[in-house]
C-alpha positions as CSV (number, residue, x, y, z in Angstrom):
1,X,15.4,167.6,125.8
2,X,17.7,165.3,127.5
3,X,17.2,167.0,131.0
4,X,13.4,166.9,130.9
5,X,13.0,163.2,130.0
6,X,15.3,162.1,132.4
7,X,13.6,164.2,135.1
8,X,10.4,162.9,133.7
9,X,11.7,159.2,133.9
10,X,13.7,159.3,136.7
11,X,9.6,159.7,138.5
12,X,7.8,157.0,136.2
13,X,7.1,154.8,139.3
14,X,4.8,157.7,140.0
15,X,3.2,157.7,136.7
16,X,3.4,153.7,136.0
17,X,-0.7,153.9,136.4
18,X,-1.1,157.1,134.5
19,X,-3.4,157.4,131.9
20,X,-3.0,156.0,128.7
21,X,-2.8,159.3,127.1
22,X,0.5,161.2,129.0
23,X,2.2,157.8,128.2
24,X,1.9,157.6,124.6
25,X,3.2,161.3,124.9
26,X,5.7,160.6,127.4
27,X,6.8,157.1,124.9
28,X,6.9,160.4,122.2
29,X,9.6,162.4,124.3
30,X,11.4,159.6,125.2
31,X,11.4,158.9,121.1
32,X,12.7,162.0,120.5
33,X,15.5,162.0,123.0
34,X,17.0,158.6,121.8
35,X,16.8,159.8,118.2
36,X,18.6,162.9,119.1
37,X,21.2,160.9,121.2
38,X,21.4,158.4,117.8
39,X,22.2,162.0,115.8
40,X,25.0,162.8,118.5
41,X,26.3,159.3,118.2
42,X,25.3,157.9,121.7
43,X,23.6,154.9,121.2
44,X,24.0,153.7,124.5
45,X,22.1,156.7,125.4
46,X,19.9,156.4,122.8
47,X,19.1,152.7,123.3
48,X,18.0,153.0,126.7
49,X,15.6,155.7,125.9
50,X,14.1,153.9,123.2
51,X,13.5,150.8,125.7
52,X,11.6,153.0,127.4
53,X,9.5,154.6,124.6
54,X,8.7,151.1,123.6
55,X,7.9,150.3,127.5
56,X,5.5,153.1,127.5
57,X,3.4,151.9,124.8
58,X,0.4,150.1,125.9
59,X,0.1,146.1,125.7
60,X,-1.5,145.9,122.4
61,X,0.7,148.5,120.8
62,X,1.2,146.8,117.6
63,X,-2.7,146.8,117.0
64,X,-2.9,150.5,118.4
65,X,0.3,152.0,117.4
66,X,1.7,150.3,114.7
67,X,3.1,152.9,113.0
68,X,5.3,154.3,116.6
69,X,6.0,150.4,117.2
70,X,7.1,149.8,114.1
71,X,9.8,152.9,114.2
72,X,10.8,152.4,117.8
73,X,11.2,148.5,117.1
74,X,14.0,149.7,113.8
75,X,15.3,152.2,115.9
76,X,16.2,150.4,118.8
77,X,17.5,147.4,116.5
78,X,19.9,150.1,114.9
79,X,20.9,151.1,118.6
80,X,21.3,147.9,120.1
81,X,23.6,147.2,117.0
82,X,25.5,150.3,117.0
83,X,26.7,149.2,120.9
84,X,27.5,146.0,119.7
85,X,24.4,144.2,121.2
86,X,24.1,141.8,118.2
87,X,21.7,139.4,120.1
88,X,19.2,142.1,121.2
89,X,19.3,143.8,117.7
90,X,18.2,140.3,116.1
């Protein structure tokens, strides 16, 4: 999973006008990467894929996707803590 959403992100300035759709399922891969970086204990790894995710989501996301928002917002908190980024995980 790690190899196809970094090939995947490592093209977004191509797909930074995509439709709304392959980003909420490209903001799902990304998701699933970080969480199975957190599992592996790499939450530097993991943070920076869940910034993404998050990044992905459109503008109103916690009107549209609260639910995904709500996770990705805990999940990056518990990675930004985990590297010892305090501030960003207040």
């Amino acid at each position: 999973i790690f190899s196809i959403a970094d090939q995947i992100n490592h093209g977004m300035d191509e797909l930074s006008a995509s439709s709304a759709e392959l980003r909420l399922c490209l903001s799902e891969l990304n998701e699933s990467a970080g969480t199975k970086a957190a599992y592996c204990s790499d939450y530097v790894t993991a943070h920076s894929y869940f910034s993404l995710s998050l990044k992905l989501l459109p503008t109103d996301y916690w009107k549209s996707h609260y639910v995904q928002s709500l996770r990705l917002c805990f999940l990056l908190a518990k990675s930004a803590y985990a590297c010892g980024y305090v501030e960003k995980a207040q």
